[in-house]
C-alpha positions as CSV (number, residue, x, y, z in Angstrom):
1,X,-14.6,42.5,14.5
2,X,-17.8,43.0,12.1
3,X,-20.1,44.7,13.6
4,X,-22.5,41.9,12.3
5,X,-21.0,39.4,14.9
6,X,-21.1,42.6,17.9
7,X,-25.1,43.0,16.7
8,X,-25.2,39.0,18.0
9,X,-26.9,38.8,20.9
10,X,-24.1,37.7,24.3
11,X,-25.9,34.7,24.9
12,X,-26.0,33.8,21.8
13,X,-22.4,34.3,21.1
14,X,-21.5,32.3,24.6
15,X,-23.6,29.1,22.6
16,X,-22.0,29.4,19.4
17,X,-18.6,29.7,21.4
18,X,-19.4,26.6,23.5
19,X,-20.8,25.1,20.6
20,X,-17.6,25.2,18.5
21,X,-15.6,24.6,21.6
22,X,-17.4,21.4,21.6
23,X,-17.0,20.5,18.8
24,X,-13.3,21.2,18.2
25,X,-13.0,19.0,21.1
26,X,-14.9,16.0,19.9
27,X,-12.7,16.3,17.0
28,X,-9.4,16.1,18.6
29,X,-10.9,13.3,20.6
30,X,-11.5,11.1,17.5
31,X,-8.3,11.6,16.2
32,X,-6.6,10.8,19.0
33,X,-9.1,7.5,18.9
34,X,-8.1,6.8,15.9
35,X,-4.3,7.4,15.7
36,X,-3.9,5.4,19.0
37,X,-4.0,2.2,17.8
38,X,-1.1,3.0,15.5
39,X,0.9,4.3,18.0
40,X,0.7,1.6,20.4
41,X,1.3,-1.1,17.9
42,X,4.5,0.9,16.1
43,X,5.5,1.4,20.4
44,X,5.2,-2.1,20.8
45,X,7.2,-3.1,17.9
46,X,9.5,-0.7,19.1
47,X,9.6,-2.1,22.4
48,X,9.8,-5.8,21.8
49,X,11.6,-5.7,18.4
50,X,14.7,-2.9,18.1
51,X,16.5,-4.4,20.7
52,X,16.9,-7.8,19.0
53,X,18.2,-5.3,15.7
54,X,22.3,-6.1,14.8
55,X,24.5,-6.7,11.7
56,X,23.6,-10.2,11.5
57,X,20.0,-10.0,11.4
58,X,20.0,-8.3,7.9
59,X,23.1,-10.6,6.5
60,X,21.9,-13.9,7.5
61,X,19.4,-15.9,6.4
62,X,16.7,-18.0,9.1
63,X,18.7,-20.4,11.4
64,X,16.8,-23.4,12.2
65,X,14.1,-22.9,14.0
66,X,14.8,-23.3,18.1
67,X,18.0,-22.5,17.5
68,X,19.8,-19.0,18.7
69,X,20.7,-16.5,15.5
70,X,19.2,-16.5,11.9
71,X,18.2,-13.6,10.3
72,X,15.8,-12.0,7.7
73,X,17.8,-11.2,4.8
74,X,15.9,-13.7,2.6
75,X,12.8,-12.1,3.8
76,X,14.0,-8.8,2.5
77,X,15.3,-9.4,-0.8
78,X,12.5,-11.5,-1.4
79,X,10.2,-8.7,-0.6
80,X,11.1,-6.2,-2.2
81,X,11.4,-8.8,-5.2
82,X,7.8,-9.5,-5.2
83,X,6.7,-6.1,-4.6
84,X,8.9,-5.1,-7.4
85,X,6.8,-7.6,-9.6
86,X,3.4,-6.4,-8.1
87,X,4.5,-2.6,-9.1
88,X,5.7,-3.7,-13.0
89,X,1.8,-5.0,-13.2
90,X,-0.1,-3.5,-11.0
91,X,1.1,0.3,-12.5
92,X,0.4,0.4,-15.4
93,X,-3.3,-1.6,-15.4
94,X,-4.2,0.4,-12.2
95,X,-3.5,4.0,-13.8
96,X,-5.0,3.7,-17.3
97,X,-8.1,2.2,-15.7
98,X,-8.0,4.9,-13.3
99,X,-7.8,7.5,-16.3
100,X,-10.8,5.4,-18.5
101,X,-13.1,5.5,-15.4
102,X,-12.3,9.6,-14.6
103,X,-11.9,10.9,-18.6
104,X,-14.6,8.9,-19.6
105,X,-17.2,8.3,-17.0
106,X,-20.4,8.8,-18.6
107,X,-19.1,5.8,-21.2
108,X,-21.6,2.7,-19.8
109,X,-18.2,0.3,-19.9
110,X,-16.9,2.7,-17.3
111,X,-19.8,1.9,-14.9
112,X,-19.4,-2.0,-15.1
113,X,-15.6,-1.4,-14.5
114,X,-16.0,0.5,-11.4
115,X,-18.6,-1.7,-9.7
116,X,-15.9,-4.4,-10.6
117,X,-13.0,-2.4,-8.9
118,X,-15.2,-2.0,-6.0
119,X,-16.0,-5.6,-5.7
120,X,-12.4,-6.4,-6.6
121,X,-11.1,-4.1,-3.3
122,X,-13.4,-6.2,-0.9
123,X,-12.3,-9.5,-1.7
124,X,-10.5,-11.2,1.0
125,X,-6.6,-11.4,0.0
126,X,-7.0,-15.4,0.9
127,X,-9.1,-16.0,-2.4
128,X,-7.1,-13.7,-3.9
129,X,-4.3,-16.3,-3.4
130,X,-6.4,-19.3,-4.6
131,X,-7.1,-17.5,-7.2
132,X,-3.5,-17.2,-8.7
133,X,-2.8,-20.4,-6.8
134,X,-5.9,-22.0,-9.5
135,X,-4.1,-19.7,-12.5
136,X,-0.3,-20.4,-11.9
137,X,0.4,-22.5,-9.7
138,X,-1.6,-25.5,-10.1
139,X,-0.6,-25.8,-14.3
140,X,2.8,-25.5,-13.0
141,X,3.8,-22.7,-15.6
142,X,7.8,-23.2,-14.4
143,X,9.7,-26.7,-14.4
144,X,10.2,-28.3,-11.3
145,X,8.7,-25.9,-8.6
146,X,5.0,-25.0,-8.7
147,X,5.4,-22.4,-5.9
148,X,7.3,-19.3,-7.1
149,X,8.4,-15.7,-6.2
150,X,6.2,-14.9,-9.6
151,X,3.0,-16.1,-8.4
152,X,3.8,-14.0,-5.2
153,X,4.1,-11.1,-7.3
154,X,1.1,-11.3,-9.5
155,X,-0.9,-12.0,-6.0
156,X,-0.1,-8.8,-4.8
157,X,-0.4,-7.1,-7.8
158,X,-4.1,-8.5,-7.9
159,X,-4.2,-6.4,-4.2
160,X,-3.2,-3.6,-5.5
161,X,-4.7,-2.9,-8.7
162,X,-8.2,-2.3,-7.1
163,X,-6.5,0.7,-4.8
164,X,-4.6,1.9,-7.6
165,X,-7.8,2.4,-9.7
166,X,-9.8,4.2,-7.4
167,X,-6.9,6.3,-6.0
168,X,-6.0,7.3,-9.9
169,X,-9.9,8.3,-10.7
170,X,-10.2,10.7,-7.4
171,X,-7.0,12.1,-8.0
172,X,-7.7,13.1,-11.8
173,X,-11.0,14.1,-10.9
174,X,-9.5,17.0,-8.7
175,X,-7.8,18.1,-11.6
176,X,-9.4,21.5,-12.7
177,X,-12.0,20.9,-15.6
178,X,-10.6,24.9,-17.1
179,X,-7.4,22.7,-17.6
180,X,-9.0,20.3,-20.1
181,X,-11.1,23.2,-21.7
182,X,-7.8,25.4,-22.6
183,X,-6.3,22.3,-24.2
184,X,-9.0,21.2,-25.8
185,X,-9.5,24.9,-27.1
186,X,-6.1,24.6,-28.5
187,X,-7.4,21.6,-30.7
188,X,-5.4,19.1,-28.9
189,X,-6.7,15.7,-28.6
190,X,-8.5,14.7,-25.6
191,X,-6.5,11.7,-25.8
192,X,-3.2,13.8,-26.3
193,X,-4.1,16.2,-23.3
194,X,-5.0,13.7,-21.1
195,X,-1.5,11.9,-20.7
196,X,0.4,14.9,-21.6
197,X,-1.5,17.9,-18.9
198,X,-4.4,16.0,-16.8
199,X,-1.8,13.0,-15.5
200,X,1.4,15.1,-15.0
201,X,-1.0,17.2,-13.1
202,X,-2.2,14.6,-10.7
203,X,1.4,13.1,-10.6
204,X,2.4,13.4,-7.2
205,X,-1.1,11.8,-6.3
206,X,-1.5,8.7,-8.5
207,X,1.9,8.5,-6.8
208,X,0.9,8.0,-3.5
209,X,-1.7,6.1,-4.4
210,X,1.1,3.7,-5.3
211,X,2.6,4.0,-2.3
212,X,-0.5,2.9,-0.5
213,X,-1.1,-0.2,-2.7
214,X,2.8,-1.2,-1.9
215,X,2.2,-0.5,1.4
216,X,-1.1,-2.5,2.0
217,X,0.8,-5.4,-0.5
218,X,3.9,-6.0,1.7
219,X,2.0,-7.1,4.6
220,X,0.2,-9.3,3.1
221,X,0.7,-13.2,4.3
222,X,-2.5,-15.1,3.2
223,X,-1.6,-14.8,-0.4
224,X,1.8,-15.6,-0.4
225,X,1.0,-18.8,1.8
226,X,-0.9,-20.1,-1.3
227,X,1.8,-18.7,-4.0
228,X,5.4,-18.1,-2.6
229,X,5.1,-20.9,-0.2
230,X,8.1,-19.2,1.7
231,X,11.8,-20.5,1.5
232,X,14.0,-20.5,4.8
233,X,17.0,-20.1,1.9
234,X,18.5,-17.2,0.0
235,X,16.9,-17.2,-3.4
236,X,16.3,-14.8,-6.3
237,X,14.8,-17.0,-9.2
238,X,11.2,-16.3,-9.7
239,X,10.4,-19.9,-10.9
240,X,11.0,-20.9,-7.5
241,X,9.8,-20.6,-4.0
242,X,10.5,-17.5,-2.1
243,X,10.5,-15.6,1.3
244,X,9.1,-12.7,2.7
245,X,9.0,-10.7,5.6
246,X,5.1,-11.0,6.2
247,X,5.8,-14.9,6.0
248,X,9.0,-15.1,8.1
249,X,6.9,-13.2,10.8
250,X,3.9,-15.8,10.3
251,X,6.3,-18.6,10.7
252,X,8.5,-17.2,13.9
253,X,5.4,-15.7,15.9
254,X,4.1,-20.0,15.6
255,X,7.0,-21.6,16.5
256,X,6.7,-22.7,19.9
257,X,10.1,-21.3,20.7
258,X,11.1,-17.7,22.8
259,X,13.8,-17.7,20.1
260,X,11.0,-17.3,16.7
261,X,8.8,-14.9,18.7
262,X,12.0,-12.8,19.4
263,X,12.4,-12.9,15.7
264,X,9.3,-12.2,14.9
265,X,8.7,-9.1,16.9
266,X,12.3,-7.8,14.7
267,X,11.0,-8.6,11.8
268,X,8.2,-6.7,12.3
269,X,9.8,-3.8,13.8
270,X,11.8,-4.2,9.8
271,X,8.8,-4.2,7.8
272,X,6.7,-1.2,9.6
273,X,10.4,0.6,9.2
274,X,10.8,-0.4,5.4
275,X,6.6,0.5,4.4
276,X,7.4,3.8,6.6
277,X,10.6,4.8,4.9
278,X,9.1,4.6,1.3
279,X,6.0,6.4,2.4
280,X,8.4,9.7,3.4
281,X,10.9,9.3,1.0
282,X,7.7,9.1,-1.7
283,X,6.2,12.4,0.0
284,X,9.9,14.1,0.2
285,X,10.6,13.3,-3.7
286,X,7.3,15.3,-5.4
287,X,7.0,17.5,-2.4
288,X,10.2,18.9,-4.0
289,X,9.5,18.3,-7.3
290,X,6.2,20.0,-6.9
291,X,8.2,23.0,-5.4
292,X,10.3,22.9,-8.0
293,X,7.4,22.9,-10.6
């Protein structure tokens, strides 16, 4: 102990004690505030939706509605389909903005493009849908079917750009500035040491903020009412309508049937489990690689 502290007056110490005491509580309070809503709704899923889990439900696709079986396996493949289309443009838009707006921030362009990010992020993901529904679905850009598994995809990438941006700026903006002066002492160009030091650097983060873009994405319903339009069939082609799991859940939990709410509590139990599972496989991947590093 310093004798700085034992020169403290006791009472004083007792204040500061109580004080931090306090505090610490207070703390441990609002997290538990804030952490309890999860946990009761992933409980909840888990009460109402596992036990309706078997074989079938991921092999089949919807039964009719009011009638016993079905599953979601349109929903899944459809998805992770979309997402998958979100991610091809969503990436690589998201990250070299992000890099533009943290490598070049006092460049006046960069100021317009974050205020547009920011305004981007707080749009309600129902325009965001009549948006692409304006842009691709109403020309009807593929024969026969102006829904499509395609206009799904570039809805959610629209969603997750914004979160992509931002994540990608505050990551690279932890980066160490002595990083960018030793390369740049080495005469490399900023350009050049920017994708080839700064971003591997921030790797692991620009990848989570990936994560959480996916992750917000897949949920998403609104957008895919307007785009996707839903299909109660197995189907891959992205010129047509397709299924999700956010939409399968809006359809069940409305259908005035104890059969589609059964459903619908499964299917949500799948899609918290399948959001989850990428989020820890994500972390387990460049935790090791960082290790490795």
């Amino acid at each position: 102990m310093s004798t700085t502290w034992l020169s403290v007056p006791s009472g004083t110490r007792r204040r500061r004690n109580a004080i931090s005491t306090f505090m610490l509580a207070l703390t441990v309070l609002a997290t538990l505030i804030a952490v309890t809503p999860l946990l009761f709704i992933l409980g909840w899923l888990l009460i109402q939706g596992v036990r309706y889990l078997n074989l079938d439900f991921f092999l089949n696709d919807p039964a009719p509605i009011g009638e016993a079986g079905g599953g979601v396996r349109n929903g899944i493949i459809g998805t992770l389909i979309m997402s998958g289309i979100a991610l091809l443009i969503a990436v690589p838009v998201g990250v070299l903005t992000g890099i533009f707006l943290a490598e070049y921030r006092g460049n006046p362009l960069a100021t317009v493009v974050r205020f547009a990010t920011d305004v981007l992020a707080g749009i309600p993901s129902i325009v965001v849908g009549i948006f692409v529904y304006t842009i691709i679905v109403l020309p009807r850009w593929f024969q026969g079917a102006a829904f499509s598994g395609f206009a799904g995809g570039v809805a959610l990438a629209v969603i997750i750009i914004p979160i992509l941006v931002r994540t990608t700026e505050e990551i690279l903006r932890l980066v160490p500035g002595s990083i960018r002066e030793a390369a740049a002492a080495l005469g490399v160009p900023k350009w050049d040491y920017t994708l080839t030091v700064v971003v591997p650097s921030a790797f692991s983060g620009i990848a989570t903020g990936i994560m959480l873009g996916l992750a917000r994405a897949a949920g998403e319903t609104a957008p895919l009412l307007l785009t996707a339009l839903g299909n109660n069939f197995y189907n891959t082609k992205l010129d047509q309508p397709m299924a999700a799991l956010s939409l399968q859940i809006f359809t069940y939990a409305i259908a005035p049937f104890e059969e589609g709410r059964r459903l619908a509590f499964a299917a949500a139990f799948v899609l918290i489990m399948l959001v989850l599972l990428v989020n820890i496989v994500t972390r387990y991947v460049f935790r090791v690689r960082s290790i490795n590093l």
